[in-house]
C-alpha positions in Angstrom: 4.5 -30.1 -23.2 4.1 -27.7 -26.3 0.5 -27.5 -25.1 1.1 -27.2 -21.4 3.1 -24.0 -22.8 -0.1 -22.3 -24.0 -0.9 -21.6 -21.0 -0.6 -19.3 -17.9 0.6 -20.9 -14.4 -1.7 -21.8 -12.2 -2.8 -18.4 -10.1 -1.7 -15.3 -13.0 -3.5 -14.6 -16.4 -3.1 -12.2 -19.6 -4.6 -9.2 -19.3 -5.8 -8.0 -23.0 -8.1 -5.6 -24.7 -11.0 -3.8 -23.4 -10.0 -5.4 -20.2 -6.5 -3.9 -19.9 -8.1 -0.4 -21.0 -10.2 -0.7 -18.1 -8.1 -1.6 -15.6 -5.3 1.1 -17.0 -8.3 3.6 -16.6 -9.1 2.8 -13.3 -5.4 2.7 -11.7 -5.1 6.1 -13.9 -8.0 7.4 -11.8 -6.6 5.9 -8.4 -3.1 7.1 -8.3 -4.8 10.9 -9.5 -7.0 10.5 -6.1 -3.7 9.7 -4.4 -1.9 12.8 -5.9 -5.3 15.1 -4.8 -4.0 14.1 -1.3 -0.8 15.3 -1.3 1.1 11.9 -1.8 4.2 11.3 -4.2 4.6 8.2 -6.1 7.7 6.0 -5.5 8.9 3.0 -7.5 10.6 -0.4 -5.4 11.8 -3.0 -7.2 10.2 -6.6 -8.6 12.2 -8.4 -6.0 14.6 -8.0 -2.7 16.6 -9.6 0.0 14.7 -12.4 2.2 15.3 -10.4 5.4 13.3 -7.5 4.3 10.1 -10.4 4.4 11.7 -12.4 7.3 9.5 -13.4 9.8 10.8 -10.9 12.5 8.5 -8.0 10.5 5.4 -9.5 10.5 4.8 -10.1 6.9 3.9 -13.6 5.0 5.3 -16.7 6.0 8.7 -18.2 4.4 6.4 -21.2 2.5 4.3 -18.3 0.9 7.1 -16.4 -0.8 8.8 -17.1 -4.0 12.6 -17.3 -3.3 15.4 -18.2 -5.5 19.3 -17.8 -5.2 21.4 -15.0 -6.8 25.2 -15.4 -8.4 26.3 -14.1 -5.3 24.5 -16.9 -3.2 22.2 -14.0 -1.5 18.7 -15.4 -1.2 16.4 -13.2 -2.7 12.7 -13.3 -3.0 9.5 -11.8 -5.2 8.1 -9.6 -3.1 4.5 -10.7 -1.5 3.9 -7.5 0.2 4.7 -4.1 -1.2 4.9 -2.6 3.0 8.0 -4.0 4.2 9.8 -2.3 1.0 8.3 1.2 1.5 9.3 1.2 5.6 13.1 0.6 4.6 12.8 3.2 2.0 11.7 6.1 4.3 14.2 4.5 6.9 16.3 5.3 3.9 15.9 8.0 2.7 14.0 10.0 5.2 15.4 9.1 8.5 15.4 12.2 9.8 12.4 13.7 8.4 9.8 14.3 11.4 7.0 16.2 9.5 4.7 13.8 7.8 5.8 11.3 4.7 3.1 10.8 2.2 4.0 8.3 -0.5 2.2 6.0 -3.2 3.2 3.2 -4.9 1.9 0.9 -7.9 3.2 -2.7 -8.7 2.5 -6.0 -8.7 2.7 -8.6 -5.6 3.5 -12.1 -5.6 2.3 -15.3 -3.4 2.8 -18.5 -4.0 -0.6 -19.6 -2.2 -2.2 -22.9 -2.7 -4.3 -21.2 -5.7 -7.7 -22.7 -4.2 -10.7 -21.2 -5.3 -8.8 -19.8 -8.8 -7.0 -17.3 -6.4 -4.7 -15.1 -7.7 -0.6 -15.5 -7.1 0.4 -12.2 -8.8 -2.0 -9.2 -8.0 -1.5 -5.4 -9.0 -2.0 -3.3 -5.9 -1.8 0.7 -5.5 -0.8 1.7 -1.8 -0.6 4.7 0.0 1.6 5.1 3.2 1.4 7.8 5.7 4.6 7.6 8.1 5.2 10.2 11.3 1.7 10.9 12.0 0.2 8.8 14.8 -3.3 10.5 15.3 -6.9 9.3 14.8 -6.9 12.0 11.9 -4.1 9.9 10.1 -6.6 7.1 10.5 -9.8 8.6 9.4 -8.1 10.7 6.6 -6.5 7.4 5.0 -10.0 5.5 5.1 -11.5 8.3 3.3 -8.7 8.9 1.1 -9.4 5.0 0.1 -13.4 5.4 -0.1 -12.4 8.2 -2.5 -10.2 5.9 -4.8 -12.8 2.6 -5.0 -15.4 5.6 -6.3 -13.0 7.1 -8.7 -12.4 3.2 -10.4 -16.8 3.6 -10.8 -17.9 1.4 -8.2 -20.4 3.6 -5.2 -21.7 0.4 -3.9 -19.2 -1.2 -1.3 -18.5 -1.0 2.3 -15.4 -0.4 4.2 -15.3 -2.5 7.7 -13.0 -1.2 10.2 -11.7 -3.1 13.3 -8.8 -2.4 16.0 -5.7 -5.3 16.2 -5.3 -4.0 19.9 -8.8 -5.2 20.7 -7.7 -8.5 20.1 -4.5 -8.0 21.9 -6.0 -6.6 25.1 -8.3 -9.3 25.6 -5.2 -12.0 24.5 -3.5 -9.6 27.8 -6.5 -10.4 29.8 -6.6 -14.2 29.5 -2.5 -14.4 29.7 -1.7 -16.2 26.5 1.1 -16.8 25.0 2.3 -16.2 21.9 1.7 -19.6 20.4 -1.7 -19.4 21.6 -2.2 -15.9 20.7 -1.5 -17.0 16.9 -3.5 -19.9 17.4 -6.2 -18.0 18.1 -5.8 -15.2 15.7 -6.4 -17.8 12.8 -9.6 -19.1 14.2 -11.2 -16.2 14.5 -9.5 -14.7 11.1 -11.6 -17.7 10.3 -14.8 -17.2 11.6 -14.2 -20.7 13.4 -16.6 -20.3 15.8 -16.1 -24.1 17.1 -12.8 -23.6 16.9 -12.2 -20.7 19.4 -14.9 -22.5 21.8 -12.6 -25.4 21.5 -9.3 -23.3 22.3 -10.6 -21.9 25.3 -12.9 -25.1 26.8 -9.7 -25.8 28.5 -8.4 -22.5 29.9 -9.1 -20.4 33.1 -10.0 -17.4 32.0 -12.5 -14.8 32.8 -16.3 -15.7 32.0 -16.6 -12.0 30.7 -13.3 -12.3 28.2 -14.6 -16.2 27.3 -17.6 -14.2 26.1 -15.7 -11.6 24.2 -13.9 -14.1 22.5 -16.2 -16.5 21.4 -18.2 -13.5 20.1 -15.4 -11.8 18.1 -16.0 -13.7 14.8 -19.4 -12.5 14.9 -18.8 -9.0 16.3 -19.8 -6.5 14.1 -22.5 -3.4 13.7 -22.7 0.2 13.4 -21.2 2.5 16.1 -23.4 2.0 18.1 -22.5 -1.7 18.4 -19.1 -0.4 19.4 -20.4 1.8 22.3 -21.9 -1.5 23.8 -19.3 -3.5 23.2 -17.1 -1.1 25.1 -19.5 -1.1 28.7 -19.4 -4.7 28.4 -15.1 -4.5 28.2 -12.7 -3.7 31.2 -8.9 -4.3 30.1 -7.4 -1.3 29.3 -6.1 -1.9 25.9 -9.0 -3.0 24.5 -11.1 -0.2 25.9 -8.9 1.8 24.6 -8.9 0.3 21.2 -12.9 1.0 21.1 -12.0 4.5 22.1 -10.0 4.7 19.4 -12.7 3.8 16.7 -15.2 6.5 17.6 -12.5 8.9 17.5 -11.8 8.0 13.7 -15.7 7.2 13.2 -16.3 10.7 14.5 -13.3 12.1 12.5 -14.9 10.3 9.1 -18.1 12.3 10.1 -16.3 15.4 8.9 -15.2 13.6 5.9 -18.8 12.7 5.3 -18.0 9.0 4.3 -19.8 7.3 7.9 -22.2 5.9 5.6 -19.8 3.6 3.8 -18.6 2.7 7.1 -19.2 -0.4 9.5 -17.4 -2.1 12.4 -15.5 -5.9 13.0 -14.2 -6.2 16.1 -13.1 -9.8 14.8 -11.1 -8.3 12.5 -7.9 -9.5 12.1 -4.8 -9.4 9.7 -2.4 -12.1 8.3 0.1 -9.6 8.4 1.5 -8.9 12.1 2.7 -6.2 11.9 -0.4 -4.7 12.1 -0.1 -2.5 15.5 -4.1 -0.8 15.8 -6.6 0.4 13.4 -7.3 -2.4 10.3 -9.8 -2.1 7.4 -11.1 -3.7 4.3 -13.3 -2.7 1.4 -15.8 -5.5 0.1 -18.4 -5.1 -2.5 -20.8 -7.2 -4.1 -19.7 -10.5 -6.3 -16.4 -10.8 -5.2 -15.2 -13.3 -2.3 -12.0 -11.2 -1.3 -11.6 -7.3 -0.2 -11.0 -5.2 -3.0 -8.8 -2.9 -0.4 -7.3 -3.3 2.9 -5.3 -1.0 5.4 -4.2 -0.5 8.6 -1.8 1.1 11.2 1.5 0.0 11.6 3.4 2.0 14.2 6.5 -0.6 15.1 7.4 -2.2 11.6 9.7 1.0 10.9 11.6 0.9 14.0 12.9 -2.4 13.0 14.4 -0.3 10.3 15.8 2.2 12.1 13.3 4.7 12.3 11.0 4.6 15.4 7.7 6.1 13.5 4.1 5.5 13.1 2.5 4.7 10.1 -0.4 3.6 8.5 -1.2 2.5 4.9 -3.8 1.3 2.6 -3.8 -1.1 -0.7 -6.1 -0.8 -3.4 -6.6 -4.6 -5.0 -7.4 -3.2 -8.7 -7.5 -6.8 -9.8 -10.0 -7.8 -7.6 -12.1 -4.0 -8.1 -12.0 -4.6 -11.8 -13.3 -8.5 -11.5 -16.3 -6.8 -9.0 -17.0 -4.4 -11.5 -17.4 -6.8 -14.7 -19.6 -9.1 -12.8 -21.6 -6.2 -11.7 -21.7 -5.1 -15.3 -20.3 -1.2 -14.3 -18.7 -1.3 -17.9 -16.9 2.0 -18.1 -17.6 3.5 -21.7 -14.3 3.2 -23.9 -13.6 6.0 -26.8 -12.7 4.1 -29.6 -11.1 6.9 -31.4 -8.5 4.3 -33.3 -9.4 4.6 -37.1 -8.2 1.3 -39.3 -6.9 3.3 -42.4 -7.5 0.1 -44.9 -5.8 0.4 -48.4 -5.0 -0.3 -51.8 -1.3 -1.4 -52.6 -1.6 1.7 -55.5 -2.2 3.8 -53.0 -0.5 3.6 -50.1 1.5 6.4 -50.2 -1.7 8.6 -49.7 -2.7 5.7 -46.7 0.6 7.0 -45.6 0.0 10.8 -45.5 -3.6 10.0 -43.8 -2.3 8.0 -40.8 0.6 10.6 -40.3 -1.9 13.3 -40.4 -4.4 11.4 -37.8 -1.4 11.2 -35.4 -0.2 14.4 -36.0 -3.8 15.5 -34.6 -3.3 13.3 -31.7 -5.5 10.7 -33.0 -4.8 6.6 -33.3 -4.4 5.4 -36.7 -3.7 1.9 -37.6 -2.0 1.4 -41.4 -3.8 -1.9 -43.5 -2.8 -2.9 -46.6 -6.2 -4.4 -48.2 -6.4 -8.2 -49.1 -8.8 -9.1 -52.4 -9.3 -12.5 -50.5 -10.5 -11.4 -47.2 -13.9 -9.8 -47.2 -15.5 -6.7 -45.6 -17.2 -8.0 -43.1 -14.3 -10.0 -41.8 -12.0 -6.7 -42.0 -15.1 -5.0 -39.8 -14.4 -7.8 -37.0 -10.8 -7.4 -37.1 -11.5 -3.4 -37.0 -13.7 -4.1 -34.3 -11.9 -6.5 -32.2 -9.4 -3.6 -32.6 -11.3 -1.4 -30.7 -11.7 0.9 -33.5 -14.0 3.7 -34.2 -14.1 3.7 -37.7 -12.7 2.5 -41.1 -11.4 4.5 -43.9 -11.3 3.0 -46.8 -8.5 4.2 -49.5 -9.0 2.9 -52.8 -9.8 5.5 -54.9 -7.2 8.2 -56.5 -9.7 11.2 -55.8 -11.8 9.9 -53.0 -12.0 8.0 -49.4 -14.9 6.1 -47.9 -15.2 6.2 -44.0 -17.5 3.7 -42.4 -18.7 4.6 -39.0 -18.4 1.4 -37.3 -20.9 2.0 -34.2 -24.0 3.2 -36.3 -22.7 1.6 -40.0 -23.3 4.8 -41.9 -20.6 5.0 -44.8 -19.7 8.7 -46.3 -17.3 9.7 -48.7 -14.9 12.4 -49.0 -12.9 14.0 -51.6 -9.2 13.3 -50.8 -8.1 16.9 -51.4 -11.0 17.7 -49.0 -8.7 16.3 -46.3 
C-alpha cells in the first residue's frame, strides 16, 4: 500500500520543471491571443450540481462523470466539460444582454474514462465562448481566433478539420430514423466503422443516394472543392444547407488568411450533443487525439433560460504540449535563477546578495554550503534547478560566479557589487 501511494491514479500525472514552465508559457501565450480578441476571462468552479451535466444538455454520459454526495445529500459532480458551466453563467448573469458575449476560461476537466491507451482523466483546457452571434462570421472568426492560439503555444505545423453536425442530421431526416438509431449511427461513424454503418443500414429502406452518403461519411473528407461535389450529389434541405454553410465560413476564413490550415470532414461528429452546426478539431503530428476542438451550439443556452446562439472552442494544452515534446519544438527557457551558495561565516553578506537580486527583479535561491558535498554535485542540483549561474560566497572581500551554460568562472570584489 505505502508503495501503491507513490504513485498518481491511473489517467492524471505531476507536472514538474521545465515541463510545467512550458506548459505555463504556452497557456500564458494562449489566454494573451484570447485577450487580442476582445474576450474576458471568467473563473467556474472545480465542481457543480449533476443537472448542470444531466443528460438533457447534451454533454458526457452519467458513467463518465465523477460524482459524489454533499452534507446536504445534493449530488454533485467534477466537472467533465467546462461548456455546460459557462451557458448557465451568461444565462446568469447576462440574460438580457443581446450584443455579443465574449468570454474565456482556463481550468481543468475531469473524466473518469476507461484510461485505455494511457488517456488522460484530468486535462487542462482554455476555451473561448462567443454567445448572441449566430453568423458564419462568428464561425470563421472563432476558427481563426484558435489557429492563432496553437501558433502562439510554437507549433505552425497542424491542421484544423471542419465539419457541419446538421449534415449528419439532414441526411438522419432523409432516411426517417429515430433517435435510438440516430445515436446508433453517430458512434459508428464517430468511429470510422465502416462495416459497421453498412451493417446498420443493410436492413433499412432508405434512399440509394442517402445509403451512399452514409456509408461514405467516415471517409468523407477533402478540400473545398470536395465540399462543392458533395453538395450536387445532396438533395435534403438541411444538409444542403449545412454544405452551404461551410463555404460561407471557408470563404470568410479567406479574409482571415488561415484557408491553408484548413480541411473538411463531413463525418465529423461530436460526443457532445449539444453540438447544433459547425464542429472542428485541430490535429498535429505525434499525437492520437485533437489538440483543440470547437463548434456551434445554438440550443444548449435556451435550456438555461436564454434562447441564444453560441459557439466555442477548447484549446487541449496538455495534449499541444505532449505534440510539441515529441516533435522536439523545445521552447528556449531563461534561466535567470542564480543559486547564491555560501559559507556559514558569511551568510549575512549571502543575505544582502539575494535581497539585492530580487530587489532587481531577479530569482535568487539562498544555499548554505556543505564541506561534504562536492562541486560538481552542487552544479547538478544548480542545474536541475534551472539555474543560470552560481555565485559562490566564501570569501570576506570577494565572490566567484560560475556561468553554468558556458563554465567560465569570474570573480568580483564584493564591494564591487
Amino acid at each position: 500500500m505505502k508503495e501503491k501511494l507513490l504513485h498518481t491514479p491511473e489517467g492524471v500525472r505531476d507536472i514538474y520543471g521545465e515541463e510545467f514552465i512550458t506548459k505555463e508559457r504556452a497557456e500564458r501565450a494562449v489566454k494573451e491571443c484570447m485577450r487580442h480578441y476582445g474576450f474576458l476571462q471568467i473563473m467556474t468552479p472545480a465542481f457543480e450540481y449533476f443537472d448542470i451535466f444531466n443528460s438533457e444538455r447534451g454533454t458526457v454520459s452519467q458513467r463518465d462523470m465523477y460524482k459524489f454526495i454533499d452534507r446536504d445529500g445534493e449530488t454533485l459532480v467534477l466537472r467533465p466539460d467546462i461548456t455546460p458551466q459557462i451557458a448557465r453563467c451568461v444565462a446568469k448573469y447576462f440574460r438580457d444582454e443581446e450584443l455579443p458575449i465574449r468570454m474565456f476560461y482556463h481550468g481543468n476537466t475531469f473524466m473518469n474514462n476507461d484510461g485505455y491507451r494511457g488517456k488522460l482523466k484530468e486535462i487542462t483546457q482554455i476555451g473561448a465562448e462567443l454567445v448572441n452571434e449566430g453568423g458564419a462570421s462568428a464561425d470563421a472568426e472563432m476558427i481563426a481566433l484558435m489557429i492563432d492560439c496553437i501558433k502562439s503555444m510554437g507549433l505552425d505545423d497542424f491542421q484544423i478539420e471542419v465539419g457541419n453536425a446538421d449534415f449528419f442530421r439532414g441526411l438522419c431526416d432523409a432516411a426517417g430514423f429515430d433517435a435510438d438509431e440516430t445515436d446508433e449511427l453517430r458512434m459508428l461513424i464517430e468511429a470510422k466503422n465502416l462495416f459497421g454503418v453498412e451493417e446498420l443500414l443493410s436492413g433499412k429502406k432508405i434512399d440509394e443516394t442517402i445509403k451512399e452518403l452514409f456509408t461514405g461519411l467516415p471517409l468523407q473528407f477533402g478540400s473545398i472543392d470536395f465540399v462543392r461535389e458533395m453538395k450536387k450529389k445532396t438533395v435534403n434541405p438541411r444538409a444542403v444547407s449545412a454544405l452551404e454553410r461551410i463555404e460561407e465560413i471557408y470563404e470568410k476564413l479567406c479574409m482571415y488568411g488561415k484557408e491553408n490550415y484548413v480541411s473538411f470532414d463531413l463525418g465529423m461528429l461530436s460526443k457532445y450533443d449539444y453540438y447544433t452546426g459547425v464542429l472542428f478539431k485541430a490535429y498535429t503530428h505525434k499525437t492520437g487525439e485533437p489538440i483543440a476542438a470547437g463548434g456551434r451550439y445554438d440550443k444548449l443556452l435556451s435550456q438555461f433560460g436564454k434562447p441564444a446562439p453560441a459557439i466555442g472552442i477548447a484549446i487541449y494544452t496538455d495534449y499541444a504540449i505532449n505534440a510539441m515534446a515529441r516533435q522536439k519544438i523545445t521552447p528556449k527557457i531563461l534561466k535567470n535563477l542564480t543559486l547564491v551558495l555560501y559559507d556559514e561565516k558569511y551568510e549575512e553578506t549571502a543575505v544582502r546578495i539575494a535581497n539585492d537580486f530580487r530587489k532587481d527583479g531577479l530569482p535568487a535561491t539562498l544555499l548554505k554550503k556543505n564541506n561534504n558535498v562536492s562541486d560538481d554535485e552542487y552544479v547538478r542540483y544548480a542545474k536541475a534547478a534551472l539555474a543560470g549561474g552560481i555565485l559562490y560566497v566564501d570569501s570576506a572581500d570577494s565572490i566567484r560566479i560560475l556561468d553554468l551554460e558556458s563554465g567560465k568562472i569570474q570573480t568580483k570584489n564584493i564591494q564591487e557589487g
